[in-house]
N, CA, C and O atoms as a GROMACS GRO file, in nm:
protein
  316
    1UNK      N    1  -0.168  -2.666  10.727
    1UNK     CA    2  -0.235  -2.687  10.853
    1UNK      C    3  -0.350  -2.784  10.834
    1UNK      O    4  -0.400  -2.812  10.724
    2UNK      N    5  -0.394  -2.842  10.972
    2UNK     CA    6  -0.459  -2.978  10.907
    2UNK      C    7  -0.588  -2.971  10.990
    2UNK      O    8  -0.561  -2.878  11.066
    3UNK      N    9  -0.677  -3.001  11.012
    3UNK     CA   10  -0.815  -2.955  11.117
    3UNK      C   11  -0.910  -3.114  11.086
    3UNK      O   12  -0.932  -3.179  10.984
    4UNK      N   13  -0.945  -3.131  11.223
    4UNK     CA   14  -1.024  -3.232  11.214
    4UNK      C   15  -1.142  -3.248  11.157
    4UNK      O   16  -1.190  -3.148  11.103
    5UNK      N   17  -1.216  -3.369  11.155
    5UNK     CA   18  -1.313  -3.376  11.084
    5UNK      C   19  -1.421  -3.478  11.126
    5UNK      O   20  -1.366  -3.588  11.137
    6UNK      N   21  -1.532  -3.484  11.150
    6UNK     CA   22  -1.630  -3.590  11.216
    6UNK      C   23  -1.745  -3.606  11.102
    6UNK      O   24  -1.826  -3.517  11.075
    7UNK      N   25  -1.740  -3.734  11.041
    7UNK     CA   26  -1.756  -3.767  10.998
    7UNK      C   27  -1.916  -3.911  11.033
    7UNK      O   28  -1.921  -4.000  11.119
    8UNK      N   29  -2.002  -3.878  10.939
    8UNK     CA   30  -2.130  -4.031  11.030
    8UNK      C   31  -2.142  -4.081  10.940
    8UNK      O   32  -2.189  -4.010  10.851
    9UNK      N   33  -2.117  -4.198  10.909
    9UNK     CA   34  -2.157  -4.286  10.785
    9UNK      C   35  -2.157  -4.401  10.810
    9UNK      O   36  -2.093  -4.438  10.908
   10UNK      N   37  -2.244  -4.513  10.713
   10UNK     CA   38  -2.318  -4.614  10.738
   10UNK      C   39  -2.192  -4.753  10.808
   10UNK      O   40  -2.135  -4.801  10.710
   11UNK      N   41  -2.150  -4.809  10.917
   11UNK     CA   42  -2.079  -4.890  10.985
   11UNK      C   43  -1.998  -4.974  10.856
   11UNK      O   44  -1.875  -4.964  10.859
   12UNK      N   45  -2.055  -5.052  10.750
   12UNK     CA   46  -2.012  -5.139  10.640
   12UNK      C   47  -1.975  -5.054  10.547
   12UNK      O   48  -1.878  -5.096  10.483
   13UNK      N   49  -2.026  -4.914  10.503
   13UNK     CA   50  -1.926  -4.857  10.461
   13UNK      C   51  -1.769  -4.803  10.494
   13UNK      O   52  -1.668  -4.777  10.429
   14UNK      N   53  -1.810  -4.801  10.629
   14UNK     CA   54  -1.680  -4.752  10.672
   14UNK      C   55  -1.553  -4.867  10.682
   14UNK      O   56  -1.434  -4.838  10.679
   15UNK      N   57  -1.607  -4.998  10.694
   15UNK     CA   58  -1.577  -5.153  10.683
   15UNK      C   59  -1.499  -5.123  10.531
   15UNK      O   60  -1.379  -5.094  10.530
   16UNK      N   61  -1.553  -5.130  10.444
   16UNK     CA   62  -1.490  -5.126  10.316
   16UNK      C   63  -1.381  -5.001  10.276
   16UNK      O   64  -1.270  -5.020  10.227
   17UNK      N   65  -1.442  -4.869  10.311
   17UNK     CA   66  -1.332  -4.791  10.319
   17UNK      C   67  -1.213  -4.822  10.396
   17UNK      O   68  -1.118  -4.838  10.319
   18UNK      N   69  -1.184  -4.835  10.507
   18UNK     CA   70  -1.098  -4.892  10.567
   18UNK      C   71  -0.998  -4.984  10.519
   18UNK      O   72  -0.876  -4.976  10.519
   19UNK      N   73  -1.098  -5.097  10.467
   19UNK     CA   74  -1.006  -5.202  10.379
   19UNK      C   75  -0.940  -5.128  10.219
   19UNK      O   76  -0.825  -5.142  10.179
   20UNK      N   77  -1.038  -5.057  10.156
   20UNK     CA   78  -0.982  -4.964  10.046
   20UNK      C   79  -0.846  -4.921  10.100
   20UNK      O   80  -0.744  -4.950  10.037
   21UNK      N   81  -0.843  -4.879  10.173
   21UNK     CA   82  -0.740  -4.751  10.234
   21UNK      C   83  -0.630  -4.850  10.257
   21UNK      O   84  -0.516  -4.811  10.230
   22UNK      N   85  -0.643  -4.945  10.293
   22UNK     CA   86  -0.503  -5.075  10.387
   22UNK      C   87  -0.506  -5.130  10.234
   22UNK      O   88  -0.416  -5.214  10.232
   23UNK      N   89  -0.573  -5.125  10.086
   23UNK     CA   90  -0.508  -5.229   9.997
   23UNK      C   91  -0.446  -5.100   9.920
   23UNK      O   92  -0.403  -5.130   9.809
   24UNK      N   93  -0.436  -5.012   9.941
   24UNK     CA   94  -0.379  -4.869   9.849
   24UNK      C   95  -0.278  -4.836   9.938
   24UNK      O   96  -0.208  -4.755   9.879
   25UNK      N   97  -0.214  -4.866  10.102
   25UNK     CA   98  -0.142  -4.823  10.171
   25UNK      C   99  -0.171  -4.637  10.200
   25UNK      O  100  -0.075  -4.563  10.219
   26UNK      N  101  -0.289  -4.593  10.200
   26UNK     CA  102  -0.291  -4.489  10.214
   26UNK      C  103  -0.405  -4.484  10.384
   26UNK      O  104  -0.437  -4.583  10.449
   27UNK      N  105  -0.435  -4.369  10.407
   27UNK     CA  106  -0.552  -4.348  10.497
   27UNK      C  107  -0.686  -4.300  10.469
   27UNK      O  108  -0.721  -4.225  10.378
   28UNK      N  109  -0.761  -4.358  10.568
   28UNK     CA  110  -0.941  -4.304  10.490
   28UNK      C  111  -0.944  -4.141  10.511
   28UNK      O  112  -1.033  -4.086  10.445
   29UNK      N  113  -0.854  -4.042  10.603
   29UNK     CA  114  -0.829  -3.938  10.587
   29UNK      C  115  -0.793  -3.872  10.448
   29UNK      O  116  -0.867  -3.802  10.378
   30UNK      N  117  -0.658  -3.911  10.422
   30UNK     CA  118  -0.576  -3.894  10.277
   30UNK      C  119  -0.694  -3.895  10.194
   30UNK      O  120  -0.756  -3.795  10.159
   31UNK      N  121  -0.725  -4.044  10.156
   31UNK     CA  122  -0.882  -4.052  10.069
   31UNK      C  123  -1.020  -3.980  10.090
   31UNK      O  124  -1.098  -3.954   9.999
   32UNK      N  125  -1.033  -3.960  10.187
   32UNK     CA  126  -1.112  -3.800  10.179
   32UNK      C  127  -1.127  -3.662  10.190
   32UNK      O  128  -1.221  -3.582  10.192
   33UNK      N  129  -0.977  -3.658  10.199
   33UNK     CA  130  -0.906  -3.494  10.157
   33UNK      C  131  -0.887  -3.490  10.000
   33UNK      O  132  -0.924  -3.396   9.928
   34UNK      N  133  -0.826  -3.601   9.960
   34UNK     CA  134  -0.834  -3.576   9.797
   34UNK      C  135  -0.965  -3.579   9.722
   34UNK      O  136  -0.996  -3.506   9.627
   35UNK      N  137  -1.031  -3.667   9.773
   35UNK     CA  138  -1.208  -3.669   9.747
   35UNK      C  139  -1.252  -3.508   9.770
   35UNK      O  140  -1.306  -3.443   9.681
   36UNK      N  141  -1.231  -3.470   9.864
   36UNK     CA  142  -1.313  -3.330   9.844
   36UNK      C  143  -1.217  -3.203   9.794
   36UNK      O  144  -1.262  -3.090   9.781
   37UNK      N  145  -1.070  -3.238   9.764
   37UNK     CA  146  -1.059  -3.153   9.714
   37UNK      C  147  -1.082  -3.123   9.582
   37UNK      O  148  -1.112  -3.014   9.533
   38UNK      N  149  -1.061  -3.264   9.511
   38UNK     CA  150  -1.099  -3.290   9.390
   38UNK      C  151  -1.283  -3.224   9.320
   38UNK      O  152  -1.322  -3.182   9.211
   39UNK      N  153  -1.350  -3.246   9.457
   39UNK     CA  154  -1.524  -3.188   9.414
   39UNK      C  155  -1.532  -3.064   9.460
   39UNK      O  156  -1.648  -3.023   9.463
   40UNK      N  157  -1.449  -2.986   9.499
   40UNK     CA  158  -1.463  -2.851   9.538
   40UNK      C  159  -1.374  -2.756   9.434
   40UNK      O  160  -1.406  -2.642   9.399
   41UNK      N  161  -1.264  -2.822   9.398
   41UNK     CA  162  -1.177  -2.763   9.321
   41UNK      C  163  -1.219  -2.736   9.158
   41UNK      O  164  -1.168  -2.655   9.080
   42UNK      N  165  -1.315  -2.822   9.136
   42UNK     CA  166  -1.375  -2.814   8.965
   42UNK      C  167  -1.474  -2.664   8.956
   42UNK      O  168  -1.521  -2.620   9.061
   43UNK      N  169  -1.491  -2.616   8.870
   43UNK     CA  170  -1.640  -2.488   8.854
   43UNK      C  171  -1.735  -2.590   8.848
   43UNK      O  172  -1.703  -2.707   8.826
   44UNK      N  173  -1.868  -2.547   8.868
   44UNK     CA  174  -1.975  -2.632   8.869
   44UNK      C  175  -2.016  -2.621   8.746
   44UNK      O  176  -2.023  -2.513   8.687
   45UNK      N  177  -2.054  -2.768   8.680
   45UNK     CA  178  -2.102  -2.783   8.581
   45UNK      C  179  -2.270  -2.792   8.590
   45UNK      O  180  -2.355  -2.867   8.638
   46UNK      N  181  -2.263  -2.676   8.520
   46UNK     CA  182  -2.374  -2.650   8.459
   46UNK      C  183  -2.460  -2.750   8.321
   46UNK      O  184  -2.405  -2.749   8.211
   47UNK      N  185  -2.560  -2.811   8.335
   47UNK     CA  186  -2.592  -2.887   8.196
   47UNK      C  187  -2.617  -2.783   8.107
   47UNK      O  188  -2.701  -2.695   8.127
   48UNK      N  189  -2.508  -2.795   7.956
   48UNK     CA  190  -2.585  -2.710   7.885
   48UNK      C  191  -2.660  -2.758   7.781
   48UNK      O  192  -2.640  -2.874   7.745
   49UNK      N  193  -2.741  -2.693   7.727
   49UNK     CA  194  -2.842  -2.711   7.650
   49UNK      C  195  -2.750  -2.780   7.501
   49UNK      O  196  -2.631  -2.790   7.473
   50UNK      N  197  -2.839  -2.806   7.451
   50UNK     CA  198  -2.759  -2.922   7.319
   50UNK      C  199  -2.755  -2.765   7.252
   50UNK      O  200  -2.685  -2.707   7.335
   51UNK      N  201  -2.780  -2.693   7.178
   51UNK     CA  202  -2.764  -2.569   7.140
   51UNK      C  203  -2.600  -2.475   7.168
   51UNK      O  204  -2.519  -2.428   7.088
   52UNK      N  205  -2.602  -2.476   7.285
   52UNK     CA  206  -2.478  -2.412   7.365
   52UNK      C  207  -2.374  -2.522   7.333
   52UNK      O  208  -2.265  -2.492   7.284
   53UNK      N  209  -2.408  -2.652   7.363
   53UNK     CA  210  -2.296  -2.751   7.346
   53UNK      C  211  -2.188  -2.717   7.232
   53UNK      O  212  -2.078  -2.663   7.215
   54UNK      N  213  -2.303  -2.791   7.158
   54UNK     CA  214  -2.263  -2.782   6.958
   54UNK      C  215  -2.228  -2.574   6.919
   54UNK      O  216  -2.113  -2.536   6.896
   55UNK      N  217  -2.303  -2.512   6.920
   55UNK     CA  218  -2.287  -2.397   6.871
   55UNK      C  219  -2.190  -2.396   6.838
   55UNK      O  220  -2.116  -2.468   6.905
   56UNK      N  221  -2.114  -2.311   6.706
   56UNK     CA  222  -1.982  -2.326   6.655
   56UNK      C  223  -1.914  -2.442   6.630
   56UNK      O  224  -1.794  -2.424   6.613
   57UNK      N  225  -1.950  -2.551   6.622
   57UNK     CA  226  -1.864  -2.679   6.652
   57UNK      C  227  -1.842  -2.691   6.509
   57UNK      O  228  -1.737  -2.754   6.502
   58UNK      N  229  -1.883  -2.665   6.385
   58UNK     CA  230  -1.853  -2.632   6.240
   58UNK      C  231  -1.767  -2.545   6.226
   58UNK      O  232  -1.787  -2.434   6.274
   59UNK      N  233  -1.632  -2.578   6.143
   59UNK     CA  234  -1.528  -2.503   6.083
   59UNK      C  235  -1.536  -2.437   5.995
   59UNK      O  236  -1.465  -2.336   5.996
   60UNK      N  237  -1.670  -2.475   5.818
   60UNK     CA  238  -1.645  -2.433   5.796
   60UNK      C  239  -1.793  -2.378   5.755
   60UNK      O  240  -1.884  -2.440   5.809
   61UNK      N  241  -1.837  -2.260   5.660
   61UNK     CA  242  -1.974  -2.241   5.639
   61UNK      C  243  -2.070  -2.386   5.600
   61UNK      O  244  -2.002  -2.471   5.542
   62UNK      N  245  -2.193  -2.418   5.619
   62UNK     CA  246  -2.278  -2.446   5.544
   62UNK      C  247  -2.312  -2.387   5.401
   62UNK      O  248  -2.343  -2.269   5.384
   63UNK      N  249  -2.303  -2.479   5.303
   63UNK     CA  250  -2.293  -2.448   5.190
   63UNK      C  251  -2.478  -2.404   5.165
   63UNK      O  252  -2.574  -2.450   5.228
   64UNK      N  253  -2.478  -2.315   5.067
   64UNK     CA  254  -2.566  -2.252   5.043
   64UNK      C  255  -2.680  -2.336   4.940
   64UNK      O  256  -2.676  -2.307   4.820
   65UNK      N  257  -2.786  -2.445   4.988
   65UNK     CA  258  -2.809  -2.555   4.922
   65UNK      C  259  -2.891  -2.509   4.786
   65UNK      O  260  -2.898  -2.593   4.696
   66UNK      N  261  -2.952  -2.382   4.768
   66UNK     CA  262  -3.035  -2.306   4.602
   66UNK      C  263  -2.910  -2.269   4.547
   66UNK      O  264  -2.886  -2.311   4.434
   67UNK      N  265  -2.842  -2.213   4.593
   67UNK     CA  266  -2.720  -2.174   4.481
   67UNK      C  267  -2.637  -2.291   4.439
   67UNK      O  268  -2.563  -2.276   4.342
   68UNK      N  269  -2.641  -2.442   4.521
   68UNK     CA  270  -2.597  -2.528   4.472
   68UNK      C  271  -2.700  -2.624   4.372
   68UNK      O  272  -2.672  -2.732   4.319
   69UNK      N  273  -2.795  -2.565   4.368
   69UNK     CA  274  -2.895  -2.626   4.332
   69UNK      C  275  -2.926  -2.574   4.174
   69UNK      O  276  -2.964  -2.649   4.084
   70UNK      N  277  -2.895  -2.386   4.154
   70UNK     CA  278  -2.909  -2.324   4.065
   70UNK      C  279  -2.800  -2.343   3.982
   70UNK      O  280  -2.806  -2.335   3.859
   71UNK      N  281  -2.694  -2.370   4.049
   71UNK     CA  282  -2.556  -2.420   3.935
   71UNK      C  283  -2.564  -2.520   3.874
   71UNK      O  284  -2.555  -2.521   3.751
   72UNK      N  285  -2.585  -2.647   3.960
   72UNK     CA  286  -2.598  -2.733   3.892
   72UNK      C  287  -2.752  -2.753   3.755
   72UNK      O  288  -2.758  -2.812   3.647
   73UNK      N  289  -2.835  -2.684   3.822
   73UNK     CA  290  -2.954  -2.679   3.684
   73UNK      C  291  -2.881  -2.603   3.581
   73UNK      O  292  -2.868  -2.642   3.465
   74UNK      N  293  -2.834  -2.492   3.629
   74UNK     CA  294  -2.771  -2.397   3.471
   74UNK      C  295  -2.682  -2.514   3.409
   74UNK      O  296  -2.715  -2.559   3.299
   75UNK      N  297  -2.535  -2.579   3.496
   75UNK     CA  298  -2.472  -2.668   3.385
   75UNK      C  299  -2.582  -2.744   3.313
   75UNK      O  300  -2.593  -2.737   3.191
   76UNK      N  301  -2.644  -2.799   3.370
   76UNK     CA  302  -2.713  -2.940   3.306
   76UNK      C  303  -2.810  -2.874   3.165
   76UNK      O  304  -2.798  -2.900   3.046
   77UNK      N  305  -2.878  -2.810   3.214
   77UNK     CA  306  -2.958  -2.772   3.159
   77UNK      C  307  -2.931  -2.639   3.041
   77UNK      O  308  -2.997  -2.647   2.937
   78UNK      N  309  -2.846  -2.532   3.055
   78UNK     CA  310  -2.768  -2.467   2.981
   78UNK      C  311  -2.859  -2.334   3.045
   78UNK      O  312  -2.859  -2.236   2.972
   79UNK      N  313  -2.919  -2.324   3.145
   79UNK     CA  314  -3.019  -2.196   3.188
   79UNK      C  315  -2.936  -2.093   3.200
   79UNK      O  316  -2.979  -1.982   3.231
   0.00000   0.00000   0.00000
């Protein structure tokens, strides 16, 4: 089912949409039914914090940098 829609926007935009719409063979309707379904249909993105981003993004542990530090003094050194 299809329901109208009224729409106010700036005269030269609507100039260019128009022409958009006649070089794609589609309508400025079509192009703004997929336009909003496309921005209604996503979850809202939230910015997340660089923390949340990355978290987990490492596969494997961080190596433990004194115990790499204590091995290598014992080889070298014979401790």
């Amino acid at each position: 089912m299809t329901t109208k829609l009224n729409l106010t926007i700036e005269e030269e935009t609507a100039k260019k949409i128009k022409a958009y719409a006649s070089k794609k063979k589609t309508s400025v309707s079509k192009i703004a039914e997929e336009y909003f379904a496309r921005i209604t249909d996503r979850p809202s993105r939230k910015k997340k914090s660089f923390a949340e981003k990355y978290a987990g993004i490492l596969k494997h542990s961080i190596p433990d940098i004194n115990k790499a530090r204590d091995e290598y003094l014992n080889e070298k050194y014979g401790l």
